[in-house]
C-alpha positions in Angstrom: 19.9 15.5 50.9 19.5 12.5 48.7 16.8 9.7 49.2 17.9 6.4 48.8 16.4 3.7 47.5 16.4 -0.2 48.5 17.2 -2.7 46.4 13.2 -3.9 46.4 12.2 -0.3 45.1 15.6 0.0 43.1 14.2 -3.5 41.1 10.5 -2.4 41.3 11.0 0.9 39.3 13.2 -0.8 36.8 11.1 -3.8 36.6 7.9 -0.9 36.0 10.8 0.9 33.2 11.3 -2.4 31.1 7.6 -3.6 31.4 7.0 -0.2 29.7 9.7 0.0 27.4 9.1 -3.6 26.2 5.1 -2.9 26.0 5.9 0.3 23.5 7.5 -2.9 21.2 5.2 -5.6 21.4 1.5 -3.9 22.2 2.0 -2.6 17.8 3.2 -5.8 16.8 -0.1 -7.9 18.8 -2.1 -5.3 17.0 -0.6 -5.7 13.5 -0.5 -9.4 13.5 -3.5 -9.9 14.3 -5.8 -10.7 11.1 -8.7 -12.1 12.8 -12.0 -10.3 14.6 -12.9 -10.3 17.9 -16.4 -10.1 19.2 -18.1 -6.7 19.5 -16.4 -5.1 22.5 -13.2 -6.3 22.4 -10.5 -4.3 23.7 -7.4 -3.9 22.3 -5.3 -7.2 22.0 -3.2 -7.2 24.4 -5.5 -6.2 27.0 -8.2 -8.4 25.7 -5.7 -11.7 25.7 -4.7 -10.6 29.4 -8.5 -10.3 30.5 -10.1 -12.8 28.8 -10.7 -16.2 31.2 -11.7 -18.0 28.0 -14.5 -19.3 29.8 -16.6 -19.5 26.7 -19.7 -18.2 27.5 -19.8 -15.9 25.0 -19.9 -18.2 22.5 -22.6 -20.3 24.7 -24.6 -17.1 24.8 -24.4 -16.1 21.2 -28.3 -16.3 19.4 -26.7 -16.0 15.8 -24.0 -18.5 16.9 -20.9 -17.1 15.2 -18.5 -16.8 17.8 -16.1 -19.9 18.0 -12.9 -20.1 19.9 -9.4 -20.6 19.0 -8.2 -23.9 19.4 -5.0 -25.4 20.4 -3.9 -25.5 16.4 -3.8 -21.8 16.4 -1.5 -21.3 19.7 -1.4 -21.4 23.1 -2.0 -17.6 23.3 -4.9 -17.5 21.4 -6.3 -21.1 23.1 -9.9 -20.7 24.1 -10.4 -16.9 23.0 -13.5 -15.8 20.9 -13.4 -14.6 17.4 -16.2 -13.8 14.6 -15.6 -14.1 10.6 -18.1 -11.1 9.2 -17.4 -12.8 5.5 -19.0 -15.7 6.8 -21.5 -15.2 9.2 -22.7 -11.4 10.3 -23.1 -10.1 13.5 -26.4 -8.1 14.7 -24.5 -6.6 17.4 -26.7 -8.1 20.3 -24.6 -7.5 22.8 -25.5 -10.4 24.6 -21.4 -11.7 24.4 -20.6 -8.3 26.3 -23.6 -8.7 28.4 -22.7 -12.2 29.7 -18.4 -11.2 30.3 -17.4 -11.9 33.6 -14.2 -9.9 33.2 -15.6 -7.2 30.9 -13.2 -8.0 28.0 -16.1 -8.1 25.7 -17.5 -4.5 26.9 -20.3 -2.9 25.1 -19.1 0.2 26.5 -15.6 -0.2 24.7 -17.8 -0.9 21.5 -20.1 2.1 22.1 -16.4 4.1 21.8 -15.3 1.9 19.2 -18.3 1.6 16.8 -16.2 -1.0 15.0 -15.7 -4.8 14.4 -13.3 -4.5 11.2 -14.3 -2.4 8.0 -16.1 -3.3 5.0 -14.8 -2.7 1.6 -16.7 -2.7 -1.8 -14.1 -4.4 -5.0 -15.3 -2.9 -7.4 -13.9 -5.6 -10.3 -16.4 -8.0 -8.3 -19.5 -5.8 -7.7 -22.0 -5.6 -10.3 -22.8 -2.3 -9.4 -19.3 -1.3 -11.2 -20.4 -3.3 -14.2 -23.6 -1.0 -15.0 -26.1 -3.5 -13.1 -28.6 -2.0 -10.9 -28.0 -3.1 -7.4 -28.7 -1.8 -4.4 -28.9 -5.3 -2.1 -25.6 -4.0 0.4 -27.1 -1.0 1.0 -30.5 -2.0 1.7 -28.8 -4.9 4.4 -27.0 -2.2 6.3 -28.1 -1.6 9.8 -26.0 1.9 10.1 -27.8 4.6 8.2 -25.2 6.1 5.9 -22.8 3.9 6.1 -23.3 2.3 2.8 -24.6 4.8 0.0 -24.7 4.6 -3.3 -23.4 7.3 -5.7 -23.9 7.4 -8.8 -25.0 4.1 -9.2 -22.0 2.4 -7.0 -21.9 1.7 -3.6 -19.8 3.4 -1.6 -18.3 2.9 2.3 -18.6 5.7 4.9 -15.9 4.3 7.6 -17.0 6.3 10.4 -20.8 4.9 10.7 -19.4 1.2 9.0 -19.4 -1.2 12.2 -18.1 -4.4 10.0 -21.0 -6.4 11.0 -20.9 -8.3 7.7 -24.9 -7.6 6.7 -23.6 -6.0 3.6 -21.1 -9.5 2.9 -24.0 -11.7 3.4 -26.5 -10.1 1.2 -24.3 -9.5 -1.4 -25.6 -11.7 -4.9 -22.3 -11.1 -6.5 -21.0 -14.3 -5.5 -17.4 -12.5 -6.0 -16.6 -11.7 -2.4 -17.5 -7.7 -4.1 -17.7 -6.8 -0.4 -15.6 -7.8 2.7 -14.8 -6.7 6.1 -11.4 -6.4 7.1 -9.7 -6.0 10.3 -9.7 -2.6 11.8 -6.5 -0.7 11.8 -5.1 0.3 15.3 
């Protein structure tokens, strides 16, 4: 005996089919444009943009005030959402932006899984380290034992304990950009 189906289940399950199908195409491609950082916390992009109430007070909340929002210049899907630039400014990881989400798309529990804003990455034709100079000044900024060491002489990136805070960037006395973050990979 065969169940039949109603034309409201019949368009519910293949509504559910091509939300799914199309979210396997465009949940990558949110990820892989996306050359910006999001506060600590942040969910994945598509998650994050459909959670987010861009309410702001995140960035109200922030002590080390480096969170801005997108504005209408950078598109109507971005409008109003946080971001951070860890070559600019760092991040101490308060959690005071996660603390104060109404929706929790800033959750510090996501971070705790996470341990990541971006990555940080040593050029070595910029660092003085890799042109026999004795410095030490990245490693000594980092918050994350071992995630900076040096060897022989260089510094060197561990990825797992890095959090791409930006410490390192901001202490930095190349002046050559010898170390940045850069977006996480998904």
């Amino acid at each position: 005996m065969s169940e039949r189906v109603n034309r409201r289940q019949f368009l519910s399950i293949n509504w559910e089919a091509t939300v799914g199908f199309l979210g396997n195409f465009i949940v990558p491609q949110l990820e892989q444009d996306r050359d910006f950082f999001r506060p600590p916390g942040a969910h994945d992009e598509l998650e994050f943009l459909t959670s987010c109430t861009r309410c702001g007070k995140c960035k109200e909340s922030c002590p080390e005030e480096i969170i801005s929002l997108f504005t209408m210049a950078d598109g109507a899907k971005l409008l109003n959402t946080p971001y951070i630039n860890p070559n600019v400014k760092p991040c101490t990881i308060c959690e005071i932006c996660a603390d104060v989400c109404p929706t929790d798309a800033l959750s510090i529990t996501s971070f705790l899984e996470e341990r990541s804003i971006g990555k940080a990455v040593v050029h070595e034709q910029s660092c003085i380290a890799f042109q026999e100079v004795m410095c030490d000044y990245c490693v000594r900024s980092c918050p994350e034992q071992g995630a900076i060491q040096l060897i022989k002489g260089k510094p060197v990136i561990n990825e797992e304990s890095c959090t791409g805070c930006g410490l390192c960037v901001a202490s930095c006395i190349s002046g050559n950009n010898a170390i940045l973050i850069y977006p996480k990979e998904s």
